[in-house]
N, C-alpha and C positions, 0 to 999 in steps of 0.2 A: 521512617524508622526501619531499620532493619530487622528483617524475621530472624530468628533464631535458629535456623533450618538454614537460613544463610552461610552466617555464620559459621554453625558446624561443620558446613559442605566446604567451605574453604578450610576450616581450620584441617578437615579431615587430607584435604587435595594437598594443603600444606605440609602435615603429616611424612607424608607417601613421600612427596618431595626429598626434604630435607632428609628422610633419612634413607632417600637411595643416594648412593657414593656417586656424585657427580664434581667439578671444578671445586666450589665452597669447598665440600669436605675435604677431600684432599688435599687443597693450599693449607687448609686450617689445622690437619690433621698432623699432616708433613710439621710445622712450623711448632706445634706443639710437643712432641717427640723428639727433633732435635736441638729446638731453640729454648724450649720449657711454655710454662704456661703463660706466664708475661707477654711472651713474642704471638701466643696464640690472640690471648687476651688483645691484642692492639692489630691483628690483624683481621680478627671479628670488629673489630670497630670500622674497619674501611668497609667490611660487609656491610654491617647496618648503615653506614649511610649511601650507600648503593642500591641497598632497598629504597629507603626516601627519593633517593632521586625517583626510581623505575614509579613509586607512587604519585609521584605531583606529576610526573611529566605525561603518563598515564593518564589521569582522571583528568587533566587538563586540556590533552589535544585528542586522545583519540576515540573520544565518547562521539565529538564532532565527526569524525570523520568516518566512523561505523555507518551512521545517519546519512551521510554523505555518500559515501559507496558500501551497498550495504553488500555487496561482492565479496569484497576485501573479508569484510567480516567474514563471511564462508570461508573463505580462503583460510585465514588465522585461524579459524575454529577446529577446522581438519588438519591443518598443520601441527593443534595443539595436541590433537587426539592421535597422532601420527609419533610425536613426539614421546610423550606416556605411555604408548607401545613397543618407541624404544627401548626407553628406559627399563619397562618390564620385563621386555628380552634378555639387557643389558644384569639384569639382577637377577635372573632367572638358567642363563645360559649356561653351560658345563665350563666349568675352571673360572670362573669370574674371581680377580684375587678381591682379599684383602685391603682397603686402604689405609688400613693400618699398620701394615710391614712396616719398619722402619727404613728411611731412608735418608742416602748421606747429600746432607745439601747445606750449603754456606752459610753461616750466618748474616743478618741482614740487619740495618738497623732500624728505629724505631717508626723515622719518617718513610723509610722505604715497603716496609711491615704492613704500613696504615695504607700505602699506597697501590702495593699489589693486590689487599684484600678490596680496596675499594673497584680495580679493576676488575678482578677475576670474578667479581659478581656483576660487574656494567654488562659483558663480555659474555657471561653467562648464557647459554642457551635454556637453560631451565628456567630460568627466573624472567627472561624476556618472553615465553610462553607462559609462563605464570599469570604475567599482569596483562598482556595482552588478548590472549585467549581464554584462559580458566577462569579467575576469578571475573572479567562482566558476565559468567554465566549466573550468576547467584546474586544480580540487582534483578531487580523488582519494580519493573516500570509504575507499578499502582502503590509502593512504598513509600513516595516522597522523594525527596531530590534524590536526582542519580547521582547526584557529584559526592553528594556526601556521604552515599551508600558505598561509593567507590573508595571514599578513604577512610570508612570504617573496617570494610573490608581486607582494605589491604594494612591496613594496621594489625588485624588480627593474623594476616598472614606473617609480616615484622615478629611481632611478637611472639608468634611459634616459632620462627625460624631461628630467632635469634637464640632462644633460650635455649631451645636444643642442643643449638651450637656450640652456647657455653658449655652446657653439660659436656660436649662432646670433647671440647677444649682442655677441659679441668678434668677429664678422665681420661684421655686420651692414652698418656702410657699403661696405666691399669689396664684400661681395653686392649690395650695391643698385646699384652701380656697372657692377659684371660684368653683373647681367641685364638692366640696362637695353642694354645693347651686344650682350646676344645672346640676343634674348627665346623665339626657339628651345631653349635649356637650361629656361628659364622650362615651356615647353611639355611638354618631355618628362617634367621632373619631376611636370608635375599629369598628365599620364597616368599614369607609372610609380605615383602615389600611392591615384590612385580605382583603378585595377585591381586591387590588392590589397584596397583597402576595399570595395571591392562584390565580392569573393570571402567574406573576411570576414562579408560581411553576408549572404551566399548562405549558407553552413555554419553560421554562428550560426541562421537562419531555421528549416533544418532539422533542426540540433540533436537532440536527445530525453531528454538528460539529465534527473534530475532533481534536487531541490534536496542540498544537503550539510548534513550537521545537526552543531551544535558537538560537539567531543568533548577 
């Protein structure tokens, strides 16, 4: 069974994630501003099952292989924590734009829509630190199966991420509008978002777990 403290610590790493401006955001954001919400709407769709994939493919090969070299794991784990400090910087650093400017980019059609969202989240460097590093820190080798701890997990993380998205999809002109007129919200949002990711990335750092083997 999965702890509840699990849970929250993804759902919070999730959080942090999805709403610092990385690839997602910005394919998703762009597409909704000049395409409308529909073209947003079907480009979140090639995201979400982008996630599914990073999930099965995830809980199925590289529980094994943590177990197996548990090196690697080290490796991944500081990578992750290396990574969330970018990001932090990336959110926190002087003149960081907007990715909600608008901008001028061709329209695309439906199958192409579904197809770049699915990529630009395979492709993703956030999300292939997501499942590979951050979320096996919050299984619980004495919780019961790992496998299934693992696709609880990352479901919870889907499930934030996605919905966010849409929010972000279905408001996206509005927000572009609003922050342009008060780029102070703009501001406090990229602090509020790297201070928790370079927290993040401080406790992942130091960590000491170690790998979780299938069961």
């Amino acid at each position: 069974m999965v702890e509840s403290s699990a849970v929250l610590g993804v759902v919070t790493v999730a959080l942090g994630m999805v709403l610092t401006p990385g690839p997602n955001m910005i394919y998703l954001v762009s597409r909704s501003i000049t395409q409308g919400r529909r073209a947003g709407v079907i480009s979140l769709g090639g995201v979400a099952v982008g996630f599914m994939i990073y999930l099965l493919t995830t809980n199925l090969g590289l529980s094994v292989l943590f177990v197996a070299v548990p090196e690697l794991y080290t490796v991944i784990k500081l990578a992750g924590a290396a990574y969330l400090a970018y990001l932090a910087w990336s959110a926190l650093k002087p003149g960081a734009a907007s990715v909600f400017a608008p901008q001028d980019i061709p329209h695309d059609s439906p199958r192409r829509l579904f197809t770049m969202g699915l990529m630009t989240n395979l492709l993703n460097p956030k999300i292939a630190i997501m499942y590979i590093s951050l979320i096996p820190q919050f299984v619980d080798l004495e919780a019961g199966s790992v496998l299934l701890q693992g696709f609880l997990l990352g479901a919870s993380q889907i499930v934030v991420a996605v919905s966010v998205n849409l929010s972000i999809v279905l408001a996206a002109g509005s927000i572009s509008v609003f922050l342009a007129r008060r780029p102070g919200w703009l501001k406090a949002q990229r602090y509020l978002m790297g201070a928790v990711l370079g927290a993040l990335a401080v406790s992942l750092a130091f960590d000491t777990s170690v790998p979780a083997s299938v069961s």
